[in-house]
N, C-alpha and C positions, 0 to 999 in steps of 0.2 A: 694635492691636498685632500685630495673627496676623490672616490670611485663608486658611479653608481652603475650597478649590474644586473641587467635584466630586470630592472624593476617593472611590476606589473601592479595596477592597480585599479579595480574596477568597484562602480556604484550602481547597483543593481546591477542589471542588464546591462548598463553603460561600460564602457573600457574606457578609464580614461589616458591610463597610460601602458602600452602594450608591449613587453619586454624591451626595455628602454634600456642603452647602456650609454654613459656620457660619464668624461673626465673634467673635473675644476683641477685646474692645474694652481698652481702655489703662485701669489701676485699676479697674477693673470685677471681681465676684466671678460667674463665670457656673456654673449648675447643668447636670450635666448626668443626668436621669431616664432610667430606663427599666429595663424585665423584662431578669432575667439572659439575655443571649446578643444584646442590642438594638447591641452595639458600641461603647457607652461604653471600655472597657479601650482596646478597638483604636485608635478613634480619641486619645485619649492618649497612644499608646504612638508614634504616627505623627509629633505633634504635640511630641512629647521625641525625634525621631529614634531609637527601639528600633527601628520597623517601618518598611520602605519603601512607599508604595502603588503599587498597580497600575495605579492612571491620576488625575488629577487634581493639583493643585495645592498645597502649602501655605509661604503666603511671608509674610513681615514687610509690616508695613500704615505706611511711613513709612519713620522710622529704621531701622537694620540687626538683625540678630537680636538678641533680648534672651538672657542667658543663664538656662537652663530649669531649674528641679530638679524631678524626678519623683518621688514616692513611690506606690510597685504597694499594690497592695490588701493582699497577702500578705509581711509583712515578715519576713526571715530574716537574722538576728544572729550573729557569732561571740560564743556564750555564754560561753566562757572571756574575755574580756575585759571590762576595766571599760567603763564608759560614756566619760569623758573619753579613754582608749585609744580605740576604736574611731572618735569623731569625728576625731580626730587624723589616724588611718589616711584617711579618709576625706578629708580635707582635702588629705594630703600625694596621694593619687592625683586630687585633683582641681586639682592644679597653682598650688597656694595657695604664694607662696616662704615658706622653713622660719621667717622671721622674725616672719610674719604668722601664723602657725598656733595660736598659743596665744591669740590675741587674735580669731580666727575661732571658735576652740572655743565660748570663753568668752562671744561674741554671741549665737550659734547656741543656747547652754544657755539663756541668760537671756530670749532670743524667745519660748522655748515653756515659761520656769516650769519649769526641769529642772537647775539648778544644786546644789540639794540634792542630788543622786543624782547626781552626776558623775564618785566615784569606787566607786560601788556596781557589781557583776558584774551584766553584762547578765542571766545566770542569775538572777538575783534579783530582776529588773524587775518590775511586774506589768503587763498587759495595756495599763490607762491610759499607763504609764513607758514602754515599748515605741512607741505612738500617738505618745508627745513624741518619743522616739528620731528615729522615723522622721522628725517633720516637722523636727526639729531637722539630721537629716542633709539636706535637702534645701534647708535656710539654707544651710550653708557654701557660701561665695564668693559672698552675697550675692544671686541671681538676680531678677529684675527678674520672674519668671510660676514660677508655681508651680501644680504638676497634682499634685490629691491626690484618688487614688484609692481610694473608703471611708477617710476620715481616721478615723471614729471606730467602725468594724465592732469585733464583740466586747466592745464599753463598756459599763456598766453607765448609768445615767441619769444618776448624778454625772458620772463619766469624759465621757460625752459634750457636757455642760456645758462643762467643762473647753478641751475638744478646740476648742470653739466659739467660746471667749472668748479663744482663741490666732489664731483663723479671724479673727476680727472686730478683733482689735489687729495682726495682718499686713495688711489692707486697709485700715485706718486710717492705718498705716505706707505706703502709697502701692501696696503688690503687686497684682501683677494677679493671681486666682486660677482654674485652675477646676476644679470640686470634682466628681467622683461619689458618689451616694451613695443608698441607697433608706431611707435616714430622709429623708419627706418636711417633718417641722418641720423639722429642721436646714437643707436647701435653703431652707427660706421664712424663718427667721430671717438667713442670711448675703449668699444673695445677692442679686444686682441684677440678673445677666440671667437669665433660665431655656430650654435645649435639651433637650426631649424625643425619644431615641431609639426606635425599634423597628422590627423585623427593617432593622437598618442603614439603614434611613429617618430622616430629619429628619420627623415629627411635628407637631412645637408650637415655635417660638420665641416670643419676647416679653421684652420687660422685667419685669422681679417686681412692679414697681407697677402696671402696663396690666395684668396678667395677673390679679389677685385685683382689681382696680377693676371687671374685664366682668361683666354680667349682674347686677347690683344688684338684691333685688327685695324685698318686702312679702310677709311669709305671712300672713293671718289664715286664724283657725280656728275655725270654729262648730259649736253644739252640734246642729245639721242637717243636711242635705245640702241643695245649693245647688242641684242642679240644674234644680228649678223654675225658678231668676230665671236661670239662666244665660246664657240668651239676650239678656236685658233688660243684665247686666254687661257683656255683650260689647260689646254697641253704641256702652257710654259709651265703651271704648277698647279696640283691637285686641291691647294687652297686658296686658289682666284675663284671668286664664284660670282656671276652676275644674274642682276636682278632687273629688269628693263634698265632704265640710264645708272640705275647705281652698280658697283663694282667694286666687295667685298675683299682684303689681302688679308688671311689669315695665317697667323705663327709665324712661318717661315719666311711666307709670300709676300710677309710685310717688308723683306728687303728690296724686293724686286719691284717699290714703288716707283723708281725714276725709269727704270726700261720698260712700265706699263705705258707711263705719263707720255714717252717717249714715242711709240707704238702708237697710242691713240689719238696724238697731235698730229701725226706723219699721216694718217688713215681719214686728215678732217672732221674729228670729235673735237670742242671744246669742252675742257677742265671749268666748268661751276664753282666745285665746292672738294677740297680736299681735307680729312679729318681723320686725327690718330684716334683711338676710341681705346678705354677698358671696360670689361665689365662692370657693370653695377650691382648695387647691392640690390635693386629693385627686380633686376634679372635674373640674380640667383633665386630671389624668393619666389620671385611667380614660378619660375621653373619646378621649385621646391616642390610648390603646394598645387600646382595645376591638377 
């Protein structure tokens, strides 16, 4: 859908985003990770036309530009008005003709579960109601990519559920999404691509399935230290690796769990603790960003 190429972007002296290249693929919900100040915001903000960059590229991958609704991390409401007022307002400045507007509203409320409270004062919203607000205001007129930035920052565990199950029936609905956010469960529950930032560097890409399938491995765990036989484990295969009682089987080596199990029963080690393991999403990132 989007090709961004080498985009560079700096504020004074700062770089916040330093020849940057990243793919939104079409229906696809892509994550974008990283420590505050890594240039998630910016790059979004470039990608919704807010910010112009300073050098590189950002163009339509096909068909011509899809229309974009952005929602910023920090949302700011006229609180004297209702709810169904202010999408209204919002619709009419977003070039919606007058005939079509109560039938945009009324889409836009029921996408994110917000119809109950349609004619409740925004003053009144709570935090969760606000989160709907927001992503409800960036329905109107329908946009084909949507950039949501901390969709569910300040939620409580429910609220974020919530936020998520609105995230997961907009991509079901066919939207291309892509989401910042430093809850990393919610990144690995929604999406499908994943882009780790840091200091305006591209990091880590991957698809969310290739990315938790790498590094698969076997921990067992004994009531000794292994490193007596360590030498003798190594040789059966170059991805057994021990670490005092625990005993690592990487890729290959994870077949070779029962003739390890076998080995070290025979040699008077007891088996503790045995456990299949994937990567996490919390390992790719520290690794990311370290």
């Amino acid at each position: 859908m989007i090709e961004i190429r080498n985009i560079t972007k700096r504020f004074y002296t700062l770089t916040a985003l330093d020849n940057v290249s990243v793919s939104i693929p079409r229906g696809e919900v892509l994550g974008l990770l990283g420590p505050n100040g890594a240039g998630k915001t910016t790059l979004m903000k470039i990608v919704a036309g807010v910010l112009q960059p300073d050098g590189g590229q950002v163009f339509p991958n096909g068909q011509g530009w899809p229309l974009v609704g952005y929602k910023p991390e920090r949302l700011l409401f006229p609180n004297q008005l209702r709810v169904r007022q202010y999408l209204e307002m919002v619709a009419g400045l977003s070039n919606i003709p007058r005939q079509r507007i109560t039938q945009a509203v009324q889409t836009s409320l029921e996408q994110v579960n917000l119809q109950y409270a349609a004619n409740k004062r925004i003053s009144a919203c709570s935090k969760g109601m606000r989160q709907r607000l927001g992503l409800a205001q960036v329905l109107i007129g329908d946009p084909a990519l949507l950039l949501l930035d901390e969709p569910s920052n300040g939620l409580d565990p429910e609220g974020q559920s919530d936020i998520l199950e609105v995230i997961q029936s907009l991509h079901a609905a066919g939207k291309t999404l892509v989401i910042s956010s430093h809850h990393l469960h919610e990144i690995t529950q929604v999406c499908t691509q994943l882009v780790i930032l840091n200091h305006g560097q591209v990091h880590y890409r991957n698809s969310m399935a290739e990315a938790l399938a790498v590094r698969p491995h076997v921990l067992l765990r004994t009531d000794k230290d292994l490193t007596a036989v360590q030498d003798m484990l190594s040789a059966l295969h170059p991805d057994i690796r021990v670490e005092g009682t625990k005993l690592l089987l990487k890729n290959e080596a994870m077949a070779m769990r029962r003739p390890v199990l076998a080995i070290l029963l025979n040699m008077g080690y007891d088996i503790l603790h045995v456990e299949q393991k994937r990567i996490t999403l919390a390992e790719i990132y520290a690794k990311a960003v370290q």
